[in-house]
C-alpha positions as CSV (number, residue, x, y, z in Angstrom):
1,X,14.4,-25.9,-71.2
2,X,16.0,-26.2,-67.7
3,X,12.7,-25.0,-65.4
4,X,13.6,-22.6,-62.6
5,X,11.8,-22.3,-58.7
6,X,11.8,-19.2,-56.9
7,X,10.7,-19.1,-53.6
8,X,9.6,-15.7,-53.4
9,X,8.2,-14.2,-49.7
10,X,4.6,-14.0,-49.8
11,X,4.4,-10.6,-47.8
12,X,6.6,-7.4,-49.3
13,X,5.8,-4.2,-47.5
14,X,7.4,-1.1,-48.1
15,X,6.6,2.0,-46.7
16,X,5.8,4.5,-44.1
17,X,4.3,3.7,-40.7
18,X,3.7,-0.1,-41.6
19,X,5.0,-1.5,-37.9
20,X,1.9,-0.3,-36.6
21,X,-0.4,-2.9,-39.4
22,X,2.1,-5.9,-38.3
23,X,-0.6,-8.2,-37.7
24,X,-3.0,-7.5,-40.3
25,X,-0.2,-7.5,-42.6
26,X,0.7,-11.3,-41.4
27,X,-2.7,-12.4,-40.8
28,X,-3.6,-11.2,-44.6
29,X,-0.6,-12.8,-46.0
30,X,-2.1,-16.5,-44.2
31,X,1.2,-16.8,-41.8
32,X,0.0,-18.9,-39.1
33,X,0.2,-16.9,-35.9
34,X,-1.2,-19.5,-33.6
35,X,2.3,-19.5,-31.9
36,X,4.4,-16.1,-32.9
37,X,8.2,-15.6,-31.5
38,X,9.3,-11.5,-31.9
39,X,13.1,-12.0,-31.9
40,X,15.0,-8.5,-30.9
41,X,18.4,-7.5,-29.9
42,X,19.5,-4.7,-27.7
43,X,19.8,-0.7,-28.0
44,X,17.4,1.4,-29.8
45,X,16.0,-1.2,-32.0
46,X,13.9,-2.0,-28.8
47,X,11.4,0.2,-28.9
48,X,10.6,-1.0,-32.1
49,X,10.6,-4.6,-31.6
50,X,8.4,-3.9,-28.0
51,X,6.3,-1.8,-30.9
52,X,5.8,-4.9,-32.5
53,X,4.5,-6.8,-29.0
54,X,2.2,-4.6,-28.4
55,X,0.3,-4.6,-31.8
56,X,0.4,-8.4,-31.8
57,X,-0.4,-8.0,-28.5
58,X,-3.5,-5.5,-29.2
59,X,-4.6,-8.3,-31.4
60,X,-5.2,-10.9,-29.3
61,X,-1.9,-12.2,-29.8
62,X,0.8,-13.2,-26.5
63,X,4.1,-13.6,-28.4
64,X,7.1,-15.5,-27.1
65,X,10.0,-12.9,-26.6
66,X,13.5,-13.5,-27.3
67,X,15.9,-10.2,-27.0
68,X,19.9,-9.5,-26.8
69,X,19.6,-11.8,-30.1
70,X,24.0,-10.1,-31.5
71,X,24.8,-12.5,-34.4
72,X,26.3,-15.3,-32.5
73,X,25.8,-19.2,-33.9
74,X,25.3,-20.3,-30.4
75,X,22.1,-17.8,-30.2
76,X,21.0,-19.3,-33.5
77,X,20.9,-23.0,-32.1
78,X,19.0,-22.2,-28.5
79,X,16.1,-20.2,-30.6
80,X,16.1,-23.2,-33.2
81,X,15.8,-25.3,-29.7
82,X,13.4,-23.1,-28.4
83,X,11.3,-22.9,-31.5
84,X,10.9,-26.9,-31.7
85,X,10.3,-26.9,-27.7
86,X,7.2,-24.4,-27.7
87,X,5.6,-25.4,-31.0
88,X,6.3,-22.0,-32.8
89,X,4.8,-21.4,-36.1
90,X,6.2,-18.1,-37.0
91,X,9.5,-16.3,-36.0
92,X,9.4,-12.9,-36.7
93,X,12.5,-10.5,-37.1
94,X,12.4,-6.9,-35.7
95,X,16.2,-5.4,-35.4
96,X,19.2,-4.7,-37.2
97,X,21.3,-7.5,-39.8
98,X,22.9,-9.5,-37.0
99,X,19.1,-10.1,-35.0
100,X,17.7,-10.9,-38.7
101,X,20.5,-13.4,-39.2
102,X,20.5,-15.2,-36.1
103,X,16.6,-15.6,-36.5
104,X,17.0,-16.1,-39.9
105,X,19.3,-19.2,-39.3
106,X,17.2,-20.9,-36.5
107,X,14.3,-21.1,-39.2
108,X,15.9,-22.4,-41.8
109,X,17.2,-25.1,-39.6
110,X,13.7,-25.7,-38.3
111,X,11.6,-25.3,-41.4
112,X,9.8,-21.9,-39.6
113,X,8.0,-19.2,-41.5
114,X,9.9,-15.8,-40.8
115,X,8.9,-12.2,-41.3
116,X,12.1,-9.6,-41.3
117,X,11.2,-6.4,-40.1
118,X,14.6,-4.4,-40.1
119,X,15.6,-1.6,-38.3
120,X,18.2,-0.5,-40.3
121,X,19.1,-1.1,-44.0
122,X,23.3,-1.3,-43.7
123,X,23.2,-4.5,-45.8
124,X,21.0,-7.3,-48.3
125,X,20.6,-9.7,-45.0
126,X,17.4,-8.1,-44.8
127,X,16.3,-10.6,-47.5
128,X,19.0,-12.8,-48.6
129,X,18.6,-16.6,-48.2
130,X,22.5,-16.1,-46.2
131,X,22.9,-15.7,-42.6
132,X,26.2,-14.7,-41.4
133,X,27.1,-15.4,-37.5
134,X,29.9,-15.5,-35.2
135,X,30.9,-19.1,-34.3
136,X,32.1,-20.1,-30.9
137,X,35.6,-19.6,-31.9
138,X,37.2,-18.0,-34.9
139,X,35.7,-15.1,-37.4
140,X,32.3,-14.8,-38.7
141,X,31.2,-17.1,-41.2
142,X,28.1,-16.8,-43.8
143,X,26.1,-20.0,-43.3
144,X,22.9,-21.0,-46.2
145,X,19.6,-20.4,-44.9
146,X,16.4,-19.4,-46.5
147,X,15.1,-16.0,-47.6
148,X,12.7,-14.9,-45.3
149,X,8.9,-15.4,-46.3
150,X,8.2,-12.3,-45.5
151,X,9.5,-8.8,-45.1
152,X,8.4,-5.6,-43.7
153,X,10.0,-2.3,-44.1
154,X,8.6,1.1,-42.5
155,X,10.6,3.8,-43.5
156,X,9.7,6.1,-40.6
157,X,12.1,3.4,-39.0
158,X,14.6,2.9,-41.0
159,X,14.7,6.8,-41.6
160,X,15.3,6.8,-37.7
161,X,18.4,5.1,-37.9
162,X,21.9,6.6,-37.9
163,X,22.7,7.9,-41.0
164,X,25.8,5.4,-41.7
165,X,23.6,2.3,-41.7
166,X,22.1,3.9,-44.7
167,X,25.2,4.4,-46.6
168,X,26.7,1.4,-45.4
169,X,23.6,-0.1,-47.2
170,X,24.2,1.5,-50.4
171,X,27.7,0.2,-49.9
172,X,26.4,-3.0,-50.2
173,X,24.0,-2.5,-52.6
174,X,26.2,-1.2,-55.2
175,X,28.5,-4.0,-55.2
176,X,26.4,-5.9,-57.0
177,X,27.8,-4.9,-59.8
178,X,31.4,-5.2,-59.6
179,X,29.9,-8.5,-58.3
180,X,28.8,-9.3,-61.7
181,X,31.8,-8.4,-63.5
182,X,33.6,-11.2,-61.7
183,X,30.3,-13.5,-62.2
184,X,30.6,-13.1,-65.7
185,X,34.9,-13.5,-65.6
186,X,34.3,-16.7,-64.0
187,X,32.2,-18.0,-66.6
188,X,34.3,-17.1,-69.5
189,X,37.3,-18.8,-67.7
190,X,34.9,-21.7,-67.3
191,X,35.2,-21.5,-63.1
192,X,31.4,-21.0,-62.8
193,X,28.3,-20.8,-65.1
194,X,26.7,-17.0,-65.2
195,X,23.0,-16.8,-65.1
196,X,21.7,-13.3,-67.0
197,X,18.3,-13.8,-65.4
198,X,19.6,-13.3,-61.4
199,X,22.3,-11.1,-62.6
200,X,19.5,-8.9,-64.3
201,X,17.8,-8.7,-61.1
202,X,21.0,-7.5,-59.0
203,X,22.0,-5.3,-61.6
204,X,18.5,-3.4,-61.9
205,X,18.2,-3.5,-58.1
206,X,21.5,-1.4,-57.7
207,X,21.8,0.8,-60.9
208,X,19.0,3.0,-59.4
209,X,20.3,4.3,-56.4
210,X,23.7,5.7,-58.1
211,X,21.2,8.5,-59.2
212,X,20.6,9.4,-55.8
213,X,22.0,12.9,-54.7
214,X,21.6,13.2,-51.0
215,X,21.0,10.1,-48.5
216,X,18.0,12.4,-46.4
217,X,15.0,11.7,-47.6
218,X,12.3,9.3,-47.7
219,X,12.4,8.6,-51.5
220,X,16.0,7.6,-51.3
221,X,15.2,5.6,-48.1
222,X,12.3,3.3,-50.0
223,X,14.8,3.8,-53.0
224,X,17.5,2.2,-51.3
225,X,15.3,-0.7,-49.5
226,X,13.9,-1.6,-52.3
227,X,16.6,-2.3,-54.1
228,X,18.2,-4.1,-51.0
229,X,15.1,-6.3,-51.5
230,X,15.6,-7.1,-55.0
231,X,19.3,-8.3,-54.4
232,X,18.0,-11.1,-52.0
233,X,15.5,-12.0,-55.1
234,X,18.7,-11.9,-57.2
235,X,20.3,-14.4,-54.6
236,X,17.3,-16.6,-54.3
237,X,16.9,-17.3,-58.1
238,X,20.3,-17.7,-58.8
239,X,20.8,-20.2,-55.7
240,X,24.0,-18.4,-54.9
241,X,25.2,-15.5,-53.4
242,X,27.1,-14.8,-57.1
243,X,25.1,-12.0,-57.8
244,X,26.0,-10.0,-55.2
245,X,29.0,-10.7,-53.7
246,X,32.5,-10.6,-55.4
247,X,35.8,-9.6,-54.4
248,X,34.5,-6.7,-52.5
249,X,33.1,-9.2,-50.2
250,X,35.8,-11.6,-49.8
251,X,38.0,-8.1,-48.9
252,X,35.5,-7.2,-46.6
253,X,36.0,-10.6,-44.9
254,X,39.5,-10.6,-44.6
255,X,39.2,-7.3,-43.0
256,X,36.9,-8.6,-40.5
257,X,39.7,-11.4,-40.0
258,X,42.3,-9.3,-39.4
259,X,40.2,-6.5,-37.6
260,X,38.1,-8.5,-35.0
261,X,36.7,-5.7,-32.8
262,X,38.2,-2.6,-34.7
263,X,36.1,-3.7,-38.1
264,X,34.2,-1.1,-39.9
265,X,30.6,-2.2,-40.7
266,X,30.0,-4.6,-43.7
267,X,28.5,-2.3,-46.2
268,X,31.5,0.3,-45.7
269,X,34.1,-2.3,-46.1
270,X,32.5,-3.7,-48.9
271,X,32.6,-0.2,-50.2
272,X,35.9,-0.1,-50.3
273,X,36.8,-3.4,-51.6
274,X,34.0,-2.3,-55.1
275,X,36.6,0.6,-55.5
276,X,39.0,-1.9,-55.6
277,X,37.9,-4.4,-57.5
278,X,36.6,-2.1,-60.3
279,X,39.8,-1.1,-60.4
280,X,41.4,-4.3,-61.0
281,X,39.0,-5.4,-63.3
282,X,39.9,-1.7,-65.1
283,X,37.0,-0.5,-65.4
284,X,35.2,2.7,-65.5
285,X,32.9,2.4,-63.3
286,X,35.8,2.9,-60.6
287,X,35.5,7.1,-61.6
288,X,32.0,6.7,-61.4
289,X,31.9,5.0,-57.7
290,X,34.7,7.8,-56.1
291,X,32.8,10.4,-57.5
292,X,29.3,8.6,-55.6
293,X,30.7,7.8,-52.8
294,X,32.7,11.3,-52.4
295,X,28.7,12.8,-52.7
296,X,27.3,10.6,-49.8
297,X,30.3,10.4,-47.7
298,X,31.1,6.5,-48.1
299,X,34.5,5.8,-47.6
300,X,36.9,6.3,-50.1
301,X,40.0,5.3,-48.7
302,X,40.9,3.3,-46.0
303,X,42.0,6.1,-43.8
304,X,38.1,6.9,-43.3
305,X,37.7,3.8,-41.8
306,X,40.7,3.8,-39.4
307,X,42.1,0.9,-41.7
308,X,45.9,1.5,-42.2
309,X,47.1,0.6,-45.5
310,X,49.3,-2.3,-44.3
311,X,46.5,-3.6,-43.1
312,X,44.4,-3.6,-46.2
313,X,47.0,-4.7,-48.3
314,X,47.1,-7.6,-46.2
315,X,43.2,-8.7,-46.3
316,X,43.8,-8.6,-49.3
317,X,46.8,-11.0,-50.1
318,X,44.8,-13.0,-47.6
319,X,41.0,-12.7,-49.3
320,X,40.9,-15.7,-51.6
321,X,41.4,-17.9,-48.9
322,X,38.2,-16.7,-47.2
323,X,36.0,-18.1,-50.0
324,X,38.2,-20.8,-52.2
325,X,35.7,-22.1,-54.1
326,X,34.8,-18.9,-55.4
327,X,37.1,-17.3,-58.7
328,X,37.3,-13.4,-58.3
329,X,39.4,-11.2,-60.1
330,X,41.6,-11.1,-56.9
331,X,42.8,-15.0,-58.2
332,X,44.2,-13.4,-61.1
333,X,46.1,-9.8,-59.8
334,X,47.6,-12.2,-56.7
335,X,48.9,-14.7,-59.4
336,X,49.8,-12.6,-62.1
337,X,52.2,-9.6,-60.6
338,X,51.0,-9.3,-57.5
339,X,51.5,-6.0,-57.0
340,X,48.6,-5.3,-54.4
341,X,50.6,-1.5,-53.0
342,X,50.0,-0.2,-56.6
343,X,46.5,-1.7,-57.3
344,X,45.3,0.4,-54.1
345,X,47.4,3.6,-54.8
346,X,45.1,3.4,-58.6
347,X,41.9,2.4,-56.3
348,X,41.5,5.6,-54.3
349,X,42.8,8.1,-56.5
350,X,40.6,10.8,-57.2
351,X,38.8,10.8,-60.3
């Protein structure tokens, strides 16, 4: 029997009002906050990182302070260069995805215990082992890091956030499962070996939340976190981002290719691209998703997202190339007729 290694975080709060017990939460969890960096970005999520300060602060604790952290690769090097310059011995993570992935990456490089604390839920970088930045030049780029070891999430604040983080989070969260059915494609065609144990995981984490009738309450807040959680588990014992990230994704980054500025955000996109590949796959679970989506207002058609057709059509023709290495279901519609206009018109029809 081939034996399996999990690095699972050793701190997993969910729940309401838990910003204000940051420290005892880290101090009972043994992180070592001789030297503690708060790493924030700009805009609301401010108040809720200087939140953060304060109670480390009211502790007996000076953090170092890095804001305006936006997702760029350059940011992620001068805090890995900061880190190693002033001794840091825990980096923690209070913002949206692209201040948890920027921080995320300068501690994987340096070996650095991190705590997420996200401000919004619009996608599983809360907790995945992946960080995905903006290089000097060209699109942004996913680049391996290391799930964070530990994660905090109050949903008084994530409950503050604008409503289409949150469904841009189920976006993502959902995907997981037409995620799978290209996992499990690719290992009956012999182009990668499926794993039931991490696909378990990311199908239990999502399955839940297409129960969930409106997107205003706490419940389906902790509902949907949760199960954002349990896709970066999914991730981390499969050692791959298989389990949650298919065709959809690789749709979603072509659109950011060919969007740059004018992208929608990642969960939405991804949104559309499920629709899409559930189609293509022929499955049922398409129905299933338009009728979802059409409940909690996620996109369900391109038009919502101010992405012409053209344009989609295109991301897609161009979306293998954005992850060669990985088979999708896309490999076989662009080889086989091709006929991408048609696939979409079956997509977002109704029903």
């Amino acid at each position: 029997m081939r034996e399996r290694t999990i690095a699972i975080p050793r701190l997993l709060n969910v729940g309401a009002g838990c910003l204000s017990a940051l420290e005892p939460l880290l101090r009972e969890a043994a992180f070592d906050l001789h030297a503690v960096c708060v790493g924030a970005g700009e805009g609301p999520s401010v108040q809720f990182a200087d939140a953060a300060v304060e109670g480390l602060r009211g502790a007996g604790i000076e953090p170092l302070e890095v804001h305006g952290l936006s997702g760029r690769l350059d940011q992620a090097a001068e805090l890995a260069a900061r880190v190693i310059e002033d001794g840091v011995t825990l980096l923690v993570a209070v913002g949206g995805g692209r201040v948890i992935d920027t921080v995320k990456l300068a501690a994987a490089r340096t070996g650095t215990d991190l705590v997420s604390v996200p401000t919004a839920i619009s996608h599983d970088g809360i907790s995945s082992p992946v960080a995905s930045l903006v290089p000097k030049d060209g699109p942004r780029q996913s680049y391996a890091a290391a799930m964070p070891g530990g994660i905090i999430v109050d949903i008084d604040v994530i409950g503050s956030a604008p409503p289409r983080t949150l469904r841009a989070g189920v976006g993502d969260l959902v995907s997981n499962l037409t995620a799978l059915m290209d996992w499990r494609r690719a290992d009956a065609l012999g182009h990668d070996r499926y794993d039931a144990f991490s696909a378990m995981i990311a199908e239990h984490a999502a399955r839940p939340v297409l129960d969930i009738e409106e997107l205003s309450t706490a419940a389906s807040h902790e509902l949907v976190a949760k199960g954002l959680l349990m896709s970066g588990l999914a991730m981390a014992a499969a050692g791959t981002s298989r389990p949650c990230s298919g065709a959809e994704h690789l749709i979603s980054h072509g659109l950011d290719e060919r969007l740059g500025d004018r992208a929608a955000m990642h969960g939405e996109q991804v949104a559309l691209g499920t629709l899409v590949a559930a189609e293509a796959h022929g499955s049922p679970m398409r129905a299933t998703l338009v009728e979802f989506f059409d409940r909690l207002e996620l996109p369900c058609r391109p038009g919502q997202l101010g992405i012409g057709d053209a344009e989609l059509e295109d991301a897609i023709l161009g979306a293998p190339a954005t992850r060669p290495d990985r088979y999708t279901i896309l490999t076989d519609v662009l080889e086989q007729d091709g006929d991408v206009p048609a696939l979409l018109e079956r997509a977002f029809a109704k029903g």
